[in-house]
C-alpha positions, 0 to 999 in steps of 0.5 A: 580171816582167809577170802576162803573163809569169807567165801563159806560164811558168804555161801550160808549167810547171803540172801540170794543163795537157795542152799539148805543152810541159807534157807533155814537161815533165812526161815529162821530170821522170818520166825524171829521176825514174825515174833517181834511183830506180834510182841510189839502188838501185844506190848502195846497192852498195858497189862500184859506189859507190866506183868511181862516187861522184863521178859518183852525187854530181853527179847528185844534186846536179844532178836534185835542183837541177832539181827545186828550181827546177821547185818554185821556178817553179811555186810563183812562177807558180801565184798566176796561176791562179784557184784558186792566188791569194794565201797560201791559194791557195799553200798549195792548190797546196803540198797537191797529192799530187806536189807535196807530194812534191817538196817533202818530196824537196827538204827532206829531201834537202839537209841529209841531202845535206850532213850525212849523205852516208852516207844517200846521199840514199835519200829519193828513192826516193820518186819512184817514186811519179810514176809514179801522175801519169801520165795514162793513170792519172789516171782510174783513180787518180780511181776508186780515190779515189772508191772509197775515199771511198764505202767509208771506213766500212766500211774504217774498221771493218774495220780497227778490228776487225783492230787490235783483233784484234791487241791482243786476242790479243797480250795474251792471248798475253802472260799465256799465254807470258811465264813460258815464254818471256820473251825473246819475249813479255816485254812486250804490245809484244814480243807483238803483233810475233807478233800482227800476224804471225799475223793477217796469216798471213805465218808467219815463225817466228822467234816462236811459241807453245810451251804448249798454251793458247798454240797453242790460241790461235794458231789462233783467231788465224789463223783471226780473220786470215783473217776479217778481213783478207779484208774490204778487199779484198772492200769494195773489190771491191765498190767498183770493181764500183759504180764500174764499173756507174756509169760504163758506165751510158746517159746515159738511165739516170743519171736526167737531167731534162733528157734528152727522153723517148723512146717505143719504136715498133718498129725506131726509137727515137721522141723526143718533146718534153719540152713539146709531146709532138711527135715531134723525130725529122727524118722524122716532124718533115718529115711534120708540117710537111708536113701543117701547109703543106696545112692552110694 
């Protein structure tokens, strides 16, 4: 098939173009997405399976085959794009987020699909995730990943601290309940269910301290909870305030040196050329070449 051809199959089917048949392409697989997500969720009723299977069985096979010749095509007309030639480039375009997630939908749902049909191909659920690819969310998903990319230290220790937390109180939690309550807190690994409970301050109660020293150290833990898992989200509070404050910011106050300086002159704003220092604004530039065409 003609690099032409490629090129026009590219123009329709690539999930980066905005033109009217890319997305209703991409609408339409949002549609399909979106169905297997709620399929998988009524399917999961026994009745209503039982009395449907064959017509929940044939849309799957059918959506998921679509899906697999969608994947099939872009992967076989990304090699036109710039960025998508040659194995490297294929491999690029394989690492997209959704793309990957086609892909891992595709793989796991066809063996699952053919030996196991008990699992009722409830890997596609994972579609619902297409719906962050929709492109009134492609902006913010762009802020968060920025936001995430310039907070990732202070996420990384916040984060080490609440992990340590948790091996920290569970293990003291171990030597301090084990003999009363083996069953519960027998090894560190049983313990730090409890731990990972308490510090997220979920409370399910199905394991709980019962000796003085144990709840003593139960609060502590609580309280440490509160401290530290409170902190990502005020980092990342704190990130979308920069964000925000960055992109609502003057073309003038982003520090550009190309912008021309400007001189306040009472009602109006004047502009003055970055070389010569002449006034660019249109009536105080007439009355200069005015003056110039008397001097002549």
């Amino acid at each position: 098939m003609s690099s032409s051809t490629k090129r026009r199959v590219w123009r329709v089917v690539s999930p980066e173009r905005e033109g009217r048949l890319a997305q209703r392409l991409d609408s339409a697989a949002l549609v399909l997405a979106s169905l297997n997500v709620l399929a998988v969720v009524l399917q999961s009723m026994d009745a209503l399976y039982d009395r449907f299977e064959l017509l929940f069985d044939g849309f799957a096979f059918v959506s998921v085959a679509l899906f697999t010749i969608l994947f099939v095509v872009r992967l076989w007309a990304s090699a036109t794009a710039r960025e998508y030639r040659g194995s490297e480039g294929r491999l690029r375009f394989v690492r997209r987020p959704f793309v990957f997630l086609d892909l891992f939908v595709i793989v796991v749902f066809w063996p699952s699909f053919i030996w196991f049909p008990e699992t009722l191909g409830g890997v596609r659920v994972l579609w619902f995730a297409r719906l962050f690819d929709l492109p009134r969310f492609r902006r913010s998903r762009e802020r968060f990943r920025r936001v995430i990319a310039s907070k990732r230290d202070d996420l990384a220790i916040a984060f080490s601290g609440a992990g340590m937390l948790a091996v920290v109180s569970s293990t003291l939690m171990y030597f301090v309940e084990r003999r009363v309550q083996p069953e519960a807190f027998g090894s560190i690994p049983d313990a730090l269910w409890w731990g990972i409970v308490t510090l997220t301050t979920v409370g399910y109660g199905d394991v709980v301290p019962v000796t003085p020293l144990g709840r003593i150290f139960g609060a502590i833990t609580t309280f440490g909870g509160i401290a530290f898992f409170a902190l990502p989200s005020s980092i990342l509070a704190s990130g979308f305030l920069a964000e925000r404050e960055r992109e609502q910011r003057t073309p003038t106050e982003t520090d550009d040196p190309r912008a021309a300086p400007t001189h306040s002159t009472g009602e109006q704003t004047e502009t003055r050329c970055p070389h010569c220092g002449e006034p660019l604004n249109s009536t105080e530039s007439t009355t200069h070449e005015q003056r110039g065409d008397e001097n002549e």
